[in-house]
N, C-alpha and C positions, 0 to 999 in steps of 0.2 A: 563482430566482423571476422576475427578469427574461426571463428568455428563455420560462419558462412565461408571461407575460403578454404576451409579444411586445413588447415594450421594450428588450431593450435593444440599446446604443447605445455605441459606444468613449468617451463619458464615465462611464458606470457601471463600466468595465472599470477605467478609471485610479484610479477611486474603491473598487473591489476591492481592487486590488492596492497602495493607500495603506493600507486600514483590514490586509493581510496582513501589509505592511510593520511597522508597529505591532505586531499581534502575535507577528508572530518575535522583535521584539526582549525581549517577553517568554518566550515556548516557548522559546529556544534557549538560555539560560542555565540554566533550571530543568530542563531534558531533559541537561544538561552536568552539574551537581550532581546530578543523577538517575543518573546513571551512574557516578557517583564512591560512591553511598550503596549501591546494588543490586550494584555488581560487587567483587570483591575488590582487592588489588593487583595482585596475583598476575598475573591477568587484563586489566588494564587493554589491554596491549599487543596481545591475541588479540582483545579485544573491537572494537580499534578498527579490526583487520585486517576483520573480518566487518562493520563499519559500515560500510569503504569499499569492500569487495566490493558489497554489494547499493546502494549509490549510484552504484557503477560499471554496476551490472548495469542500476540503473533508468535509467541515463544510455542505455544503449543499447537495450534493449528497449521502454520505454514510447512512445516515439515510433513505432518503427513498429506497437505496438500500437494506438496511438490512430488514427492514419492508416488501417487497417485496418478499425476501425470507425467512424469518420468515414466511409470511402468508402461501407461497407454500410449503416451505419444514421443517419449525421448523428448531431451535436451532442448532441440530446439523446439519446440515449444513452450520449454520454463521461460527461454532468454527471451523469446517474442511478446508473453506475461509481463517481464520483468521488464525490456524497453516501457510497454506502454505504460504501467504502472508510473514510471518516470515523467511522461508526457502528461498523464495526468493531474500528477501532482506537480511540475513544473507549471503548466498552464493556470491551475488553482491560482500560487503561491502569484502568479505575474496579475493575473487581474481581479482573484476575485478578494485578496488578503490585502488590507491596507493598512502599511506599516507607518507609523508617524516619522519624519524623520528628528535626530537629533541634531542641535547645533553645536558643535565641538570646537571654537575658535583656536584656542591654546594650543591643540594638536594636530592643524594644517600645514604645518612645517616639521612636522616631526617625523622620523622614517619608521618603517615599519619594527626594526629592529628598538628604536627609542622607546615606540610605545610598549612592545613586550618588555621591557626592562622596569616602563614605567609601573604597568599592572604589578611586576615581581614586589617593585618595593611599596607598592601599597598595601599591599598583605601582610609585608614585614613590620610595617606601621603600626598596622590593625591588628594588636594582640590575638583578639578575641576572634576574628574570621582566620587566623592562623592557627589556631587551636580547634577549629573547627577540621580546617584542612588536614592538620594532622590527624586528627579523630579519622576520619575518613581512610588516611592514609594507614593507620592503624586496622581499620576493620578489612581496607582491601589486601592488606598483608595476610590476615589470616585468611582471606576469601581466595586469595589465589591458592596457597595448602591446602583451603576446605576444599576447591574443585578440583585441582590435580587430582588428589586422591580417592574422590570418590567413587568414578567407576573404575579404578584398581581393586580396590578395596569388595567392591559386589562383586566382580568378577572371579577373584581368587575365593572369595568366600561362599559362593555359589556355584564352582566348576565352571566358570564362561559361560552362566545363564543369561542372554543377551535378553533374556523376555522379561524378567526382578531385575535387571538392568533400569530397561525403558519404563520401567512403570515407577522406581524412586527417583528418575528422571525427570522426566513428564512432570509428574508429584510437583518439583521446582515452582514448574510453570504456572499449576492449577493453583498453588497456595498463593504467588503472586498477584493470579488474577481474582483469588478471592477475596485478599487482603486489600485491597487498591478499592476493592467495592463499598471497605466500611471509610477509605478515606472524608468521601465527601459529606459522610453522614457521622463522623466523630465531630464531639464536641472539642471551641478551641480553648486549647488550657492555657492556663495563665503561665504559666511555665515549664518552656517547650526542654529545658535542656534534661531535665531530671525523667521527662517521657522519654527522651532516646539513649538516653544511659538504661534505664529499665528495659527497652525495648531488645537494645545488646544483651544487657545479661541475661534476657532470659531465653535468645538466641544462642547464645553461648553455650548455657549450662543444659539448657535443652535438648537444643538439635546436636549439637556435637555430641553432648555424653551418650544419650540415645545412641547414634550412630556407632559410637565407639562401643558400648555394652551388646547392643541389638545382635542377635545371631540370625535374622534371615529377614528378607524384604519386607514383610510387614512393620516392625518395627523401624526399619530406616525411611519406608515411608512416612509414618506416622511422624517421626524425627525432623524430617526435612520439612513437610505440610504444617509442623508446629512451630520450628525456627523460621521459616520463610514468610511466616503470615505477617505479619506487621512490619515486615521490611519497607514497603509501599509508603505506611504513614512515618518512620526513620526517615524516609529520602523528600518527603515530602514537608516534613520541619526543618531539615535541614538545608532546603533551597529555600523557604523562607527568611534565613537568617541572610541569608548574601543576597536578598531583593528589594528588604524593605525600610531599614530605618540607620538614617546615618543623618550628621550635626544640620544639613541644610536641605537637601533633596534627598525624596522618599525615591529610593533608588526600587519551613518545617524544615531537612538540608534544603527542598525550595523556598521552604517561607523564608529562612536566617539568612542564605545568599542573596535572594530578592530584595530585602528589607534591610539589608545591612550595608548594601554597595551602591553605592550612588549609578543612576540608570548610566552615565555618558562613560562610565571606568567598567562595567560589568562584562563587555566587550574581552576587553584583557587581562580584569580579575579571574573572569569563570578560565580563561585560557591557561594561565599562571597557576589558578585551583589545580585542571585538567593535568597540567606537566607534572606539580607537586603529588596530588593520592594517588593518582592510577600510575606512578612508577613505582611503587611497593606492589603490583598487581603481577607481573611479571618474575620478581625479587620472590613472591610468594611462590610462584611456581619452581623458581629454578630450587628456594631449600627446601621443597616438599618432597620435591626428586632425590636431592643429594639425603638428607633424613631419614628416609622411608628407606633407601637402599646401605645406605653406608651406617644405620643403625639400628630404627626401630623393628625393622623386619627381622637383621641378623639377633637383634639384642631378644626376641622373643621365640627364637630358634634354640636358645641355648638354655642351659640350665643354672638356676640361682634360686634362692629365696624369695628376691624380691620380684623375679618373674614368675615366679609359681603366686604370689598374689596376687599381681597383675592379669596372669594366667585365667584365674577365676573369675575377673571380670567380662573382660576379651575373646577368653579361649585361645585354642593353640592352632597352628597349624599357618597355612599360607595366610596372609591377608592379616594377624592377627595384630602383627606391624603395625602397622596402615590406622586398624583401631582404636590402637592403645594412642596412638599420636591426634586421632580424634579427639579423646578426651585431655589429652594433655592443652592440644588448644584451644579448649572449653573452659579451661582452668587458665590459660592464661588470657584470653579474649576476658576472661573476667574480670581478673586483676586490671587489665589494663581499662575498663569501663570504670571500675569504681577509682582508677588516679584520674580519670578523665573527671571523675566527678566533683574530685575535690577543688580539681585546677583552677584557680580564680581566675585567669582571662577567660577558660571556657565558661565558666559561670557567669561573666557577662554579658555571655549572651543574651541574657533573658533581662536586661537594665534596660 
């Protein structure tokens, strides 16, 4: 509407994507219990392979789609795409998706703010889906440092080569959508928690050190392609645990969320989850900023001993900052995978 009026203006944009903001926080809970009512159990883990295929897929394809017709046809063309794309799937979801409904008596009187209060303390209840949560919250703390920093990091260490840029970019997206392909065809193991502890540390000590050692875009490909591959089947255990097994009603991260929350609370657990991990996601970016500028970068600028060994790993010069802090949070995403492992509510998960 604005751009058909010739208005707008990068404050209408932030006001967009406030009033988006808002509504994801409702679509994404209820598209979560949506999938928990339409899909079997059975299923869960194949379902969430195929979700993260076509997010991997649209990770990598839609951009240079868009850019493509950007170049040939400008703007309005994307947003004319992008209404319909809307219609479409609005029309799908209205008649041809048929969602069961729930009976929720207890909670007909209860206001909106009651029930988010509620889902809070049912997680606080629930040792073991709390320990989940924070596991989560723990990996998107280092994932907001791991993205901040990475295209800093190729850029200063490649002279602003925007082309080794896009290609251990891209990389991201192709590992995810490879990785999501073996979901539906792994076998299911009998216990899921000690697969995603393993699946971290070898994202950890892999992709990161790589990154952090690697002197030029090959090797940070290779890096990223090899820590990102089995991300797909991590997120896919771990909605398992919160979909499917709790004392009365059968309510991977899908299978343990599905299997662990009763269907008629999933509603305002997954919501409660959503506020709890992804506020370390933001928190990772702001000390990746403050770290990288107020130390790592200056601290391998200067002269010592111990940066002269660090030096040999890393190299000197711009960016070598940025690297050295790679591996230090390979080293500590590690640590924190193996207390995760020890931790006896997270290890009941798998009871």
């Amino acid at each position: 509407m604005f751009f058909s009026l010739d208005i707008l203006k990068i404050e209408y944009l932030y006001l967009v994507n406030f009033l988006l903001g808002i509504g994801d926080a409702f679509q994404n809970p209820a598209s979560e219990v949506t999938i928990s009512l339409i899909v079997s159990k059975e299923n869960y883990i194949k379902t969430s392979g195929v979700r993260s295929f076509f997010n991997s897929f649209i990770t990598i394809f839609v951009p240079i789609v868009t850019v493509a017709i950007y170049a040939l046809s400008g703007l309005k063309y994307i947003l004319i795409i992008d209404f319909l794309t809307f219609i479409f799937a609005f029309i799908t979801l209205l008649f041809f998706v048929d969602i069961p409904k729930i009976k929720v008596l207890e909670e007909k009187n209860k206001k909106i703010y009651q029930q988010c209060i509620h889902g809070i303390k049912y997680i606080f209840l629930k040792k073991d889906i709390l320990s989940l949560i924070y596991f989560m919250g723990f990996i998107n703390l280092i994932a907001g440092m791991y993205n901040t920093a990475l295209a800093p990091m190729i850029l200063s260490r490649t002279s602003n080569n925007d082309f080794q840029l896009g290609i251990v970019t891209s990389s991201v997206g192709v590992s995810g959508l490879l990785g999501s392909l073996i979901v539906p065809k792994f076998p299911y193991p009998k216990k899921r928690v000690p697969l995603m502890i393993n699946i971290m540390v070898f994202s950890f000590l892999i992709c990161n050190t790589l990154l952090g050692i690697g002197k030029n875009y090959i090797w940070w490909t290779l890096a990223v392609l090899m820590g990102h591959f089995f991300v797909p089947l991590l997120l896919a255990n771990m909605e398992y645990f919160m979909r499917t097994k709790v004392p009365i009603l059968l309510a991977n991260m899908e299978y343990f969320m599905r299997t662990k929350v009763p269907i008629e609370m999933q509603g305002k657990v997954f919501s409660a989850r959503n506020t709890i991990q992804y506020a370390t996601l933001p928190l990772g970016n702001l000390l990746c900023g403050i770290l990288a500028d107020r130390f790592f970068e200056p601290y391998m600028l200067e002269t010592s001993k111990l940066q002269k060994i660090f030096q040999y790993f890393v190299g000197s010069g711009s960016g070598s900052g940025l690297a050295l802090m790679y591996i230090f949070l390979g080293i500590i995403g590690f640590i924190g995978s193996l207390l995760f492992k020890i931790n006896k509510n997270f290890k009941k998960l798998d009871d």
